[in-house]
Structures are given as structure tokens and as C-alpha cells.
C-alpha positions as CSV (number, residue, x, y, z in Angstrom):
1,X,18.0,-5.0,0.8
2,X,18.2,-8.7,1.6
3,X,21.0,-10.9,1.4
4,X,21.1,-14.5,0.2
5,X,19.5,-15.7,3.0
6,X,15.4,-15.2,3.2
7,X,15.1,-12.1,5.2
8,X,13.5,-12.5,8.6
9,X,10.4,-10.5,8.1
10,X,7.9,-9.0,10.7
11,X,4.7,-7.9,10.0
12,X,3.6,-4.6,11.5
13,X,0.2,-3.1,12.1
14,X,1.7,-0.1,13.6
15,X,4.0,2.4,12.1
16,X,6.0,3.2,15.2
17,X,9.6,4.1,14.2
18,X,9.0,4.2,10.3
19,X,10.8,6.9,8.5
20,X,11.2,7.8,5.4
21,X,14.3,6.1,5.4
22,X,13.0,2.5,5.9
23,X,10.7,2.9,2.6
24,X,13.1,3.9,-0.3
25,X,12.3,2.0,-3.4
26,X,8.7,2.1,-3.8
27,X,6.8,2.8,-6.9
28,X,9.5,1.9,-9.1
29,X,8.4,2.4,-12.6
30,X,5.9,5.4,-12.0
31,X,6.4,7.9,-14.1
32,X,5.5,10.7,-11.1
33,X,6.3,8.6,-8.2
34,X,6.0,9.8,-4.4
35,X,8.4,10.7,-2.3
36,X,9.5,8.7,0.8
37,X,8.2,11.5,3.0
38,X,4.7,11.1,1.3
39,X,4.7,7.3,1.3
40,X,5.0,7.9,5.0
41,X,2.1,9.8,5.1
42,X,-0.1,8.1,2.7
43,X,0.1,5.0,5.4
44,X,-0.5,7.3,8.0
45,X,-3.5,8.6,6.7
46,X,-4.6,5.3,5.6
47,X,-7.1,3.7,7.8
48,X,-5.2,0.5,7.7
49,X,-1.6,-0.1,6.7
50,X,-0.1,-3.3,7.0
51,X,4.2,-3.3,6.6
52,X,6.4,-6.5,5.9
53,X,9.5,-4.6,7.4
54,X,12.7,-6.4,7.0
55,X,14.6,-6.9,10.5
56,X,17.9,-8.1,9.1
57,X,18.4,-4.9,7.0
58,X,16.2,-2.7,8.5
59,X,13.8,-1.7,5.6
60,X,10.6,-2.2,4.4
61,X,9.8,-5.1,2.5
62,X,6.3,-4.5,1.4
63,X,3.0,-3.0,2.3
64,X,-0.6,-2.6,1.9
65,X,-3.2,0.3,2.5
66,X,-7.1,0.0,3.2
67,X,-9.7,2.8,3.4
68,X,-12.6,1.6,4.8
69,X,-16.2,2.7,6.7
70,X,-15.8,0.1,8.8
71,X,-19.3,-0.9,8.7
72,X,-19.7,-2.3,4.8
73,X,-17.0,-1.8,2.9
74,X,-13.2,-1.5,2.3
75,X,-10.8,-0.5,-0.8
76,X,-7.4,-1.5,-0.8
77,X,-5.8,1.0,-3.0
78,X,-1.9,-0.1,-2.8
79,X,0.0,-3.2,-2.6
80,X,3.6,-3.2,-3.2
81,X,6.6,-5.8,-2.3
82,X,10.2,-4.4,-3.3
83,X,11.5,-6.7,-6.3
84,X,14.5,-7.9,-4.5
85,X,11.2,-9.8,-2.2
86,X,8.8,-10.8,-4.6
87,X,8.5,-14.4,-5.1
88,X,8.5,-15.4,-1.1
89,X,4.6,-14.6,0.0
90,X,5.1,-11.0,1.5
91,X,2.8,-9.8,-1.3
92,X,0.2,-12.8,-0.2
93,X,1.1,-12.3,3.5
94,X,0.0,-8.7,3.2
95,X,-3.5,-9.8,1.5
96,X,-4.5,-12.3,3.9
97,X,-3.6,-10.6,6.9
98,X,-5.4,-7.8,5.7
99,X,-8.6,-9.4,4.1
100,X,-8.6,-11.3,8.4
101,X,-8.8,-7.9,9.8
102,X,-11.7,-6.4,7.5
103,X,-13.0,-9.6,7.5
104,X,-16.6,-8.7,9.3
105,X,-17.2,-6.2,6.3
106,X,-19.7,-7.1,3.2
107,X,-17.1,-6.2,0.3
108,X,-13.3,-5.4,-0.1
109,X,-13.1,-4.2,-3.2
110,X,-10.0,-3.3,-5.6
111,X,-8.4,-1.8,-9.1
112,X,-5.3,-4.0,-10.3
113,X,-3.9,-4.9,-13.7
114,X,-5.3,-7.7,-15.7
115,X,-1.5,-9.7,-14.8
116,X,-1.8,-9.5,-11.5
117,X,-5.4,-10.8,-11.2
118,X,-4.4,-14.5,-11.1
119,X,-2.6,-13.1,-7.9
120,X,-5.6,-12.0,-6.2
121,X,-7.6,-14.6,-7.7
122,X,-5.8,-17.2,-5.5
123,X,-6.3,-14.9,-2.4
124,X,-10.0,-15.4,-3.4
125,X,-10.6,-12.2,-4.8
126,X,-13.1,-12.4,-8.2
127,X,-13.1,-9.7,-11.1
128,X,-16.1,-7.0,-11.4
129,X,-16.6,-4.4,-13.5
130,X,-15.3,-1.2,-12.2
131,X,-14.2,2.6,-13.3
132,X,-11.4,4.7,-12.0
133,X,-10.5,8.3,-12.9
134,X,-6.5,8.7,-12.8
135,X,-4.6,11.5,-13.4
136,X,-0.5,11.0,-13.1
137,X,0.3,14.6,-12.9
138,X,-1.3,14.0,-9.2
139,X,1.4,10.2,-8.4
140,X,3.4,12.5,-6.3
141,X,1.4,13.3,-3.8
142,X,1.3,16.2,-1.0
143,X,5.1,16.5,-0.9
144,X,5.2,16.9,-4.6
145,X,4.1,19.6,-7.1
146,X,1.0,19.0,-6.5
147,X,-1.6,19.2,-3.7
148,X,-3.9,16.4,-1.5
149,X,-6.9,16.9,-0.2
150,X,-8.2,17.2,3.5
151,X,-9.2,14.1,5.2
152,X,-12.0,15.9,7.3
153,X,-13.3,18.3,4.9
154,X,-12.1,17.1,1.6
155,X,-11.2,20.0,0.3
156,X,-7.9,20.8,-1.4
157,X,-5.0,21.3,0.2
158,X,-1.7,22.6,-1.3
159,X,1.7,22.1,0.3
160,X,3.2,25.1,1.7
């Protein structure tokens, strides 16, 4: 994690060269949280994934997903900046580098928790009404107990 010194960040569009490895950490405080090796997948089946990656001590630092149509509309589904990072505008970063690429669309849309709405509220972000369906025996993902489901088909897929 960083040192005393602000970590020289780079932001990456890619994921060339991420592993498991670099992204220990995440989803602290879920009570089913996902495992490195499905973090790693859940950006690469994201349609846009956006890492603050720590060069100093080789790590990730942060990131943010999209799923988009590309022709209307986006969701960003996950945001998250280690805690060792918050407080230096990785988090904000993330959002704005994002919200330039999708940009051309008519609505980015997300879910977040009422303290973290000023955040986004800065970013220029504005509450609507909204619903969700969640169900935390399904936080671990693919590479946990339970299954994920086909990006082409959308059907269920259970790990082998």
C-alpha cells in the first residue's frame, strides 16, 4: 500500500498485466465479498473498467466499472478506492474520466448510499428514484459458492 508520500498513480483503460495479485483489498466490509480472481473477471467482463493502479507499490488503488449499450445509456455498478487512498481524488478521478468516455450517451445512471451522494453530487450526478433487487448470498461471484450468468445468453452458469 502507499507510503507517506502520495503515490504516483496511473490511470489505466486496459487491464494488461493485472492479476489477482494487484487487487487484494477490495470490498472490505462485505459480508460475502469476491475473490481477487473474480474481481479480475468482473472488470473483464465489464464493458468499461477504468483502474487507478499504484506504480510505486504495484497495486491497485481504485477502480470503476460501466455496462453500457453504447447508444443511450450506461450504469456504473462499482466504484471503489482502497482506504489507505481515499481522500486524494482517485475516487473523483475514476468518475470524470469515466462520465468523458460515455459522455455521447443520453443517461449514466447509478445505485449508491445516501452518504456518498454529496460525492457524486459534485461530479454532477443528481438523485432519482430507482429500485434494485440484491441478494448477498450471490457478493461472491463466479469463483465463489455461487454461480454468474452468461454474458451472451444470460443463462446461468455455475463454476465447475
Amino acid at each position: 500500500m502507499p507510503d507517506r508520500h502520495r503515490p504516483s498513480v496511473e490511470y489505466r483503460a486496459h487491464l494488461d498485466g493485472l492479476t489477482p495479485a494487484h487487487l487484494t483489498g477490495f470490498f472490505a466490509g462485505w459480508p460475502n465479498p469476491p475473490s481477487p480472481e473474480t474481481h479480475l473477471e468482473l472488470l473483464r467482463g465489464s464493458d468499461l473498467a477504468l483502474v487507478a493502479f499504484d506504480l510505486d507499490a504495484d497495486h491497485a488503488a481504485g477502480y470503476i466499472t460501466a455496462l453500457t449499450d453504447g447508444v443511450l445509456s450506461a450504469y456504473i455498478p462499482l466504484l471503489e478506492v482502497l482506504p489507505a487512498y481515499r481522500g486524494q481524488g482517485i475516487g473523483s478521478q475514476l468518475v470524470g474520466r469515466l462520465l468523458a468516455t460515455v459522455s455521447p450517451l443520453y443517461t449514466v445512471s447509478l445505485h449508491c448510499d445516501v452518504d456518498v451522494e454529496p460525492f457524486y453530487a459534485r461530479l454532477g450526478l443528481r438523485p432519482l428514484g430507482g429500485m434494485a433487487l440484491q441478494d448477498y448470498a450471490h457478493q461472491c461471484g463466479r469463483h465463489g459458492e455461487r454461480g454468474s450468468l452468461d454474458r451472451r445468453t444470460g443463462a446461468p452458469q455455475r463454476p465447475s
